[in-house]
C-alpha positions as CSV (number, residue, x, y, z in Angstrom):
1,X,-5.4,-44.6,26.9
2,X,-7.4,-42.0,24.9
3,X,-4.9,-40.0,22.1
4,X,-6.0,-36.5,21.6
5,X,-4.5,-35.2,18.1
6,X,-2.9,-32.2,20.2
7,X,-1.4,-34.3,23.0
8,X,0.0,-36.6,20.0
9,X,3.8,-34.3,19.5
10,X,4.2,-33.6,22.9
11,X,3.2,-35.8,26.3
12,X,2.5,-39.2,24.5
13,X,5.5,-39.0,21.5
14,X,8.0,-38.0,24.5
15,X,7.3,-41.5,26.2
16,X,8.6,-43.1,23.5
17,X,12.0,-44.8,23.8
18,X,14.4,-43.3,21.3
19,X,14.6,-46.3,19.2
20,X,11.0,-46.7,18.7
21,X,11.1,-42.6,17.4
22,X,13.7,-43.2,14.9
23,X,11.6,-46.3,14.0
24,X,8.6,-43.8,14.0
25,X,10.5,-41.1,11.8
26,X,11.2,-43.6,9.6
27,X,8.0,-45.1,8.6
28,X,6.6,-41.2,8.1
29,X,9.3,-40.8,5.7
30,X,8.8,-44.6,4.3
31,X,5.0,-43.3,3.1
32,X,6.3,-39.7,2.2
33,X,8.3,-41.8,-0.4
34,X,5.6,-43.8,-1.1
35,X,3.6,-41.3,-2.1
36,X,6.5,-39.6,-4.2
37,X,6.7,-42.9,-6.5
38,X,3.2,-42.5,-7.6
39,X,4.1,-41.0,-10.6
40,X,6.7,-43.7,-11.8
41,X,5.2,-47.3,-10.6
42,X,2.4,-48.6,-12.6
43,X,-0.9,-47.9,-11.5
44,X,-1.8,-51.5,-10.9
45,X,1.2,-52.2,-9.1
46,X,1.0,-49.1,-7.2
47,X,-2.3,-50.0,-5.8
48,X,-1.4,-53.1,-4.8
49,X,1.6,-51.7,-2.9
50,X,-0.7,-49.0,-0.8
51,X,-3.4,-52.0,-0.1
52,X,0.0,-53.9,1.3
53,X,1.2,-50.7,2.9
54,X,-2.2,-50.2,4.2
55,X,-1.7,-53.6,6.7
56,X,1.8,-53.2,7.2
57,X,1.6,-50.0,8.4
58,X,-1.2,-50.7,10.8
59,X,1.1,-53.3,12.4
60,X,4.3,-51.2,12.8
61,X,2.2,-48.2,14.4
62,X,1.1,-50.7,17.1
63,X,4.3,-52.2,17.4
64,X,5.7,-49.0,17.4
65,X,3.8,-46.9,20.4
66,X,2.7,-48.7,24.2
67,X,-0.7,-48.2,23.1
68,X,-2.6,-47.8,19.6
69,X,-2.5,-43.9,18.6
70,X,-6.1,-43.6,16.8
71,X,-5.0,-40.7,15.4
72,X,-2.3,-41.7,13.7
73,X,-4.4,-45.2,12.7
74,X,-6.3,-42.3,11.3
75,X,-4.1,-40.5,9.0
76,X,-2.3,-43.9,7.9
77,X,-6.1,-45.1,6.6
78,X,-7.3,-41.7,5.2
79,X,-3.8,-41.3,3.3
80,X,-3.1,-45.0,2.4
81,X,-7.3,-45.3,1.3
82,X,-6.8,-42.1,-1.1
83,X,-3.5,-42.5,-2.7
84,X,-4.2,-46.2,-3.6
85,X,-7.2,-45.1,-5.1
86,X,-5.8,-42.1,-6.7
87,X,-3.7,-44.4,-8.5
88,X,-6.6,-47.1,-9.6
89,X,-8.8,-44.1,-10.9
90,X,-5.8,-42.4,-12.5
91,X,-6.0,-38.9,-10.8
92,X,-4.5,-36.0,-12.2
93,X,-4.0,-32.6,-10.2
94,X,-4.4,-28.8,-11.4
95,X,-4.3,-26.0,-9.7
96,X,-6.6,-23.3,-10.9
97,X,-5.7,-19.6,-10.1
98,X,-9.3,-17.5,-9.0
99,X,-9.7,-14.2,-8.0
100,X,-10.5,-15.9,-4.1
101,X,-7.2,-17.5,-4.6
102,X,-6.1,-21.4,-5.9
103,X,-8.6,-23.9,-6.2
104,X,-7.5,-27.4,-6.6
105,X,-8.8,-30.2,-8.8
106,X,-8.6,-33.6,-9.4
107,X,-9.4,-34.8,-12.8
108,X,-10.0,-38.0,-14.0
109,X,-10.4,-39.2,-17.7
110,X,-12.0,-42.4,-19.1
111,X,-10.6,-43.0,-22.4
112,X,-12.1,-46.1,-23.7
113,X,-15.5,-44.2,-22.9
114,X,-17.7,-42.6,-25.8
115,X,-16.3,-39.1,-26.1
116,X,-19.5,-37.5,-26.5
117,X,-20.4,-39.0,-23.0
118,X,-21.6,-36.0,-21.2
119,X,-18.4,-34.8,-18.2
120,X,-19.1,-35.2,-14.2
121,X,-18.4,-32.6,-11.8
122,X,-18.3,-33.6,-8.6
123,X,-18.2,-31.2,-5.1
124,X,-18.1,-32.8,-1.7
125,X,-19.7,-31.2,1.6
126,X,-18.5,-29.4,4.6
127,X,-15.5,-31.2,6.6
128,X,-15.0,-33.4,3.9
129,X,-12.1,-32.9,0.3
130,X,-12.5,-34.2,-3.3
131,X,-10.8,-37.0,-2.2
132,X,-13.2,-38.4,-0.5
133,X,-15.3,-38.8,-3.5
134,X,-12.9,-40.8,-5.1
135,X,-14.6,-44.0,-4.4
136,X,-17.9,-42.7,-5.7
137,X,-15.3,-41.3,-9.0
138,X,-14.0,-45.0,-9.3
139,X,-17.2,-46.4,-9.4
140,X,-18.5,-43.6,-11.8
141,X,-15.5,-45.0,-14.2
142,X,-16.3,-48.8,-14.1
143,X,-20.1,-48.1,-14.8
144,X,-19.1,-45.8,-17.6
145,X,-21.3,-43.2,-18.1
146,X,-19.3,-40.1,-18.3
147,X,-15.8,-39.1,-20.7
148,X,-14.3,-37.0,-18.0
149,X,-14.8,-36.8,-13.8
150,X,-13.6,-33.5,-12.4
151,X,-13.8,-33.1,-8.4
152,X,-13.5,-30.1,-7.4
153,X,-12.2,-28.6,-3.5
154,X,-14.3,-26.1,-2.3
155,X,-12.9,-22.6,-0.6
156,X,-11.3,-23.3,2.1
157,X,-11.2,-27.6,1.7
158,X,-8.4,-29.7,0.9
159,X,-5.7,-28.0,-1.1
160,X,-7.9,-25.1,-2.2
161,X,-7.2,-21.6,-0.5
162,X,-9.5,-20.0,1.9
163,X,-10.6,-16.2,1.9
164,X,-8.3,-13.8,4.1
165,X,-9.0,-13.2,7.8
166,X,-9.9,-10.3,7.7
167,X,-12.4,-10.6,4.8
168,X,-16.0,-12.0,5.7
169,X,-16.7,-15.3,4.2
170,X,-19.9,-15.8,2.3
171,X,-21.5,-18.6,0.3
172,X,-21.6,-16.2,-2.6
173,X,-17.4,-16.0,-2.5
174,X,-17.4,-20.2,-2.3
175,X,-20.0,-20.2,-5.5
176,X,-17.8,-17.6,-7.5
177,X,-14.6,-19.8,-6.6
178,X,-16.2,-23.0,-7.7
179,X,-18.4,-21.1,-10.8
180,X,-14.6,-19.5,-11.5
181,X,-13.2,-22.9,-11.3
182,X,-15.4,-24.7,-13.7
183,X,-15.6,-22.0,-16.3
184,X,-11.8,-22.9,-16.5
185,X,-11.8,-26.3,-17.1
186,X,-14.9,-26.3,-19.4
187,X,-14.4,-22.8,-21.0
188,X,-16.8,-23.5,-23.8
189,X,-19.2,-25.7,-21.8
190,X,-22.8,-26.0,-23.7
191,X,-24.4,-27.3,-21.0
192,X,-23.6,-31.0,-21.4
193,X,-21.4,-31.1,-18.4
194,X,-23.3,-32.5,-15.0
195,X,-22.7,-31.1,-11.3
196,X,-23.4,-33.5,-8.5
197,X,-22.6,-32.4,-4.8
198,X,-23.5,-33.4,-1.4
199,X,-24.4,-31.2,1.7
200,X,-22.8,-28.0,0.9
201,X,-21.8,-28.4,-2.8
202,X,-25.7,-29.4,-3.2
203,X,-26.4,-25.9,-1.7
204,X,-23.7,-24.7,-3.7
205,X,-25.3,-26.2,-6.8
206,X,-28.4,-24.8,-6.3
207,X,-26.7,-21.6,-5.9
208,X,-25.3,-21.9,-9.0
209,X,-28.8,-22.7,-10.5
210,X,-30.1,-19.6,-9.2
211,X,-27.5,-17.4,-11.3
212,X,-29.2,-19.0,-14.6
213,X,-27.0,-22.2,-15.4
214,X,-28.1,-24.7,-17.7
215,X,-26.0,-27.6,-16.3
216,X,-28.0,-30.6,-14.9
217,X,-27.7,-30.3,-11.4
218,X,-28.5,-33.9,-9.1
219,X,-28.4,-32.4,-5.1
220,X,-27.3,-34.8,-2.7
221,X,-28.8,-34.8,1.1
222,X,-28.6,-30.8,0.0
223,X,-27.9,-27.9,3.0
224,X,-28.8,-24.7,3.2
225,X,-32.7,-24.5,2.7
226,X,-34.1,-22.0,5.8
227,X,-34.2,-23.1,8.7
228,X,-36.4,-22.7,12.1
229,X,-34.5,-21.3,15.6
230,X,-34.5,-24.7,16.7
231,X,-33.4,-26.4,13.5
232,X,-30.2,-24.2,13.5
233,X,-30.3,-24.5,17.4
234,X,-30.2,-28.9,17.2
235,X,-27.3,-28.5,13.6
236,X,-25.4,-26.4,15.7
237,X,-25.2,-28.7,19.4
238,X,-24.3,-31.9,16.5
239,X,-21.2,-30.0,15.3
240,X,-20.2,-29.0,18.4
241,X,-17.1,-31.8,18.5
242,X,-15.5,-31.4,22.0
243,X,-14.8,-35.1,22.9
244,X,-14.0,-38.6,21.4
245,X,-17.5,-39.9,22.3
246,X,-19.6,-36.5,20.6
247,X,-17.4,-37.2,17.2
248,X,-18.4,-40.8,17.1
249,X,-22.1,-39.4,17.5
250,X,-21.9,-37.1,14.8
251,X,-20.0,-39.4,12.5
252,X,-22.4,-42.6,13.1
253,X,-25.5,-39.4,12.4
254,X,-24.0,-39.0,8.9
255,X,-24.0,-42.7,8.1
256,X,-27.0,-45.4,7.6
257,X,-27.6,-47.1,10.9
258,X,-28.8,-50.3,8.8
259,X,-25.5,-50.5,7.2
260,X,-22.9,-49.3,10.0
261,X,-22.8,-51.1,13.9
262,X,-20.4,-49.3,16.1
263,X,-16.9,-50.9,15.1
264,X,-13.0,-50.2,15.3
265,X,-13.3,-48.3,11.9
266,X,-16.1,-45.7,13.3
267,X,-14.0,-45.1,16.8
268,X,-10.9,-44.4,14.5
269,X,-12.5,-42.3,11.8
270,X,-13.9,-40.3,15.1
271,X,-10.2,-38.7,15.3
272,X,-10.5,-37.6,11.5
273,X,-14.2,-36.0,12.9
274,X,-12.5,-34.2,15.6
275,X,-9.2,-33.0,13.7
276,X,-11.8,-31.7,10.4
277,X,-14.5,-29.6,12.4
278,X,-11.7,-27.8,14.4
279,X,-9.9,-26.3,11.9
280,X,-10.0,-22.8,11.4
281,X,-11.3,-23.0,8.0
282,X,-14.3,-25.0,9.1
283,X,-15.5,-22.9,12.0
284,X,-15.8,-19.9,9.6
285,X,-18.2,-21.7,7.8
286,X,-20.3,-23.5,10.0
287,X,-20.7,-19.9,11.0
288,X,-22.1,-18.7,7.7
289,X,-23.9,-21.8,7.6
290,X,-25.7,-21.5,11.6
291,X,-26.2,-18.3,11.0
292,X,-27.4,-17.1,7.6
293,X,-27.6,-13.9,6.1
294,X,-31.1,-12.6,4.8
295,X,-29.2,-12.6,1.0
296,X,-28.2,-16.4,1.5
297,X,-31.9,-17.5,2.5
298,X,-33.5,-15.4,-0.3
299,X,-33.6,-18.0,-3.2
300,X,-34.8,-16.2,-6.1
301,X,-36.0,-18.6,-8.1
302,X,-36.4,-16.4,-12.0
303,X,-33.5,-17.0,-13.4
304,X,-33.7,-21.0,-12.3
305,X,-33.5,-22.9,-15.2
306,X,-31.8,-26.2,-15.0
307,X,-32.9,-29.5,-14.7
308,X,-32.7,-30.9,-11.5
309,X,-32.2,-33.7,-9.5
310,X,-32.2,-34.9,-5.5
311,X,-31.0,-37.9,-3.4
312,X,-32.2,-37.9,0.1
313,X,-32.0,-41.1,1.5
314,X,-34.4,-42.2,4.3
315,X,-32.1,-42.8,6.8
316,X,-30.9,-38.8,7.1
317,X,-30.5,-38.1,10.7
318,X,-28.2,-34.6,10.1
319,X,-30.8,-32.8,8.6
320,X,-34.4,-32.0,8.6
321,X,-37.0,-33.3,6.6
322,X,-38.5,-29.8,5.9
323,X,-34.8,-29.3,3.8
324,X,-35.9,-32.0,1.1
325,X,-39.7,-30.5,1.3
326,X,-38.6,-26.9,0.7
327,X,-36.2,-27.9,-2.4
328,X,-38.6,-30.1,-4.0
329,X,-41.2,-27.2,-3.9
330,X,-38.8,-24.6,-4.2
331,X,-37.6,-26.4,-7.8
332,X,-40.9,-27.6,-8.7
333,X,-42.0,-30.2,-11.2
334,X,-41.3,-28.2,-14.6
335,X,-37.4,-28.5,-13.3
336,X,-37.4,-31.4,-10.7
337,X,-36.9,-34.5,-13.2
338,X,-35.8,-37.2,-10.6
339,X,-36.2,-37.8,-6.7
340,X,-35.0,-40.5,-5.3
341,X,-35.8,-41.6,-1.5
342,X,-33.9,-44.9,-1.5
343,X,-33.3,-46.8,1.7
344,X,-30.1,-47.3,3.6
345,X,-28.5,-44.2,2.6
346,X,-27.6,-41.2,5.1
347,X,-26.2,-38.0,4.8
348,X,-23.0,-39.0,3.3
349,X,-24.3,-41.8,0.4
350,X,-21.0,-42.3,-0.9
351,X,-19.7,-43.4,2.5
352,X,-22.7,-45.9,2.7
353,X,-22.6,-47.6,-0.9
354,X,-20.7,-45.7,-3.6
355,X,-21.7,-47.9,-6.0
356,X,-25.2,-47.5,-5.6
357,X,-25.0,-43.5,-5.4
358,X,-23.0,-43.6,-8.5
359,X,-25.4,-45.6,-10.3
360,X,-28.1,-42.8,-9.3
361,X,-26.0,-40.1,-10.4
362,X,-25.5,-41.8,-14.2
363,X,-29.4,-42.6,-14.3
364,X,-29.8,-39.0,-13.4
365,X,-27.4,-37.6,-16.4
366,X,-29.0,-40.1,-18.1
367,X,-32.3,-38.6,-18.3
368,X,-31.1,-35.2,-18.4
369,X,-29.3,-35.7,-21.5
370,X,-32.4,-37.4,-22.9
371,X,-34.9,-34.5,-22.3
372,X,-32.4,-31.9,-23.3
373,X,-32.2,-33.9,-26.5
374,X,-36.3,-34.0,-27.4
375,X,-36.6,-29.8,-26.6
């Protein structure tokens, strides 16, 4: 039996025997309290208790329901996965009030780290939240490189608002929400803070070069760079998630096919695929993104003057070669201090190894710091 997320509360729930729902109801509730004792248990046992939780719920769903419900498999992984590591990195939430509405942070600080370590930010891409950078964050904490690791959820991601209805969204309202954003938690930045993002927050980084920003920026598998009729034409048929099968396409098209085999894992992350790129919020901008303005393609380059970095790994499938082309030529070699082409990577690194991708973002800062330091 195939679950579909919108069949889940009605058809397939209702066949339940009412035992097994008040069973059901009670393990939602048993992780909604879960979740509230994060702030009280110890951060080691905590974790230990979501990687316990993780199994145990697993079991009870499919003891629970006549067949497995992917879906929920889905939501019990994604939720478990980020709240265990939410409490091994530490997380802390803030909201931050914009003019485009709240944004929402996660913020994570390494104490026993040099305080004149530069600071991370860190933006994810289109579909995905900040949380899903927490592995990469984690990894970033162990290696040790930066003081402070900020993630950041773009308009209309995660917890952070998204623009009303009935006003047009633009890439320019998503860079003033995230420019708005970091001015707030770094109000007297002097440069020494680094911005990494992938997909859209790459685009959105170099957006936030063109305005004349000094921060190091490293762009991961960046978007945005202007496209042919056919490129848009072949980005637009791989978003276009109708079935179980087209979502396991895309997602395995994000990943390294080296790394990743079709497995259980992929055919239940396909549910999160489906449930992301049909929300409201996403739709509105994969239309700005399919269909660009003549303001959004114009990348004027004069004001450009922060060093910059790119990952693009070899085994991108999402998006054309010609992006990484136009960016490294578009940047050029008086900004453009580090490309790296390494193998086994994708669209989304930090699903592939984030250990690895976070080792190339502290080489990165790294370097930057170093050539600020001799000018």
């Amino acid at each position: 039996m195939i679950w579909s997320l919108d069949s889940l509360s009605s058809c397939e729930v209702g066949n339940l025997t009412s035992g097994r729902l008040s069973s059901f109801w009670t393990l939602v509730m048993g992780i909604m309290s879960l979740e509230k004792a994060m702030a009280t248990i110890p951060q080691s046992k905590a974790a230990l208790a979501f990687i316990i939780s993780s199994v145990l719920i697993t079991v009870s769903v499919n003891s629970l329901l006549d067949s497995p419900p992917a879906p929920l498999a889905y939501y019990f992984i994604d939720k478990t996965l980020e709240l265990g590591l939410r409490a091994i990195t530490g997380v802390k939430d803030e909201i931050v009030q914009t003019s485009y509405g709240e944004s929402r942070v996660m913020s994570i600080d390494c104490p026993n780290r040099n305080p004149t370590s530069p600071r991370l930010v860190l933006l994810h891409g289109v579909t995905s939240k900040s949380a899903d950078l927490l592995p990469v964050a984690l990894s970033l904490k162990i290696q040790g490189s930066f003081s402070r690791i900020v993630l950041i959820d773009l308009q209309g991601h995660g917890l952070s608002d998204m623009c009303d209805d009935d006003t047009e969204f633009t890439f320019d309202g998503m860079t003033d929400m995230a420019l708005e954003t970091f001015d707030a938690i770094f109000p007297n930045d002097d440069g020494e803070v680094v911005l990494a993002g992938n997909s859209l927050g790459g685009l959105i980084l170099f957006q936030i070069g063109l305005r004349g920003r000094k921060n190091p920026l490293y762009l991961i598998s960046p978007g945005g760079a202007p496209s042919t009729a056919s490129e848009l034409s072949s980005l637009s048929s791989t978003f276009e998630l109708k079935t179980h099968s087209s979502a396991r396409r895309f997602f395995r098209t994000m990943l390294s096919e080296k790394r990743y085999k079709p497995s259980l894992l992929i055919w239940i992350m396909a549910f999160g695929c489906l449930h992301r790129t049909s929300s409201k919020n996403v739709k509105r901008i994969f239309k700005a993104l399919l269909n660009p303005t003549e303001s959004a393609c114009n990348h004027d380059m004069s004001k450009f003057v922060a060093p910059c970095g790119i990952f693009w790994g070899k085994e991108e499938r999402l998006l054309p070669s010609s992006n990484l082309e136009y960016f490294k030529k578009k940047i050029g070699k008086k900004h453009l201090i580090q490309v790296d082409e390494p193998d086994y990577f994708g669209h989304v690194p930090f699903f592939d190894n984030p250990y690895e991708v976070a080792q190339y973002i502290s080489r990165f800062a790294e370097l930057a710091v170093k050539n600020k330091s001799k000018k």
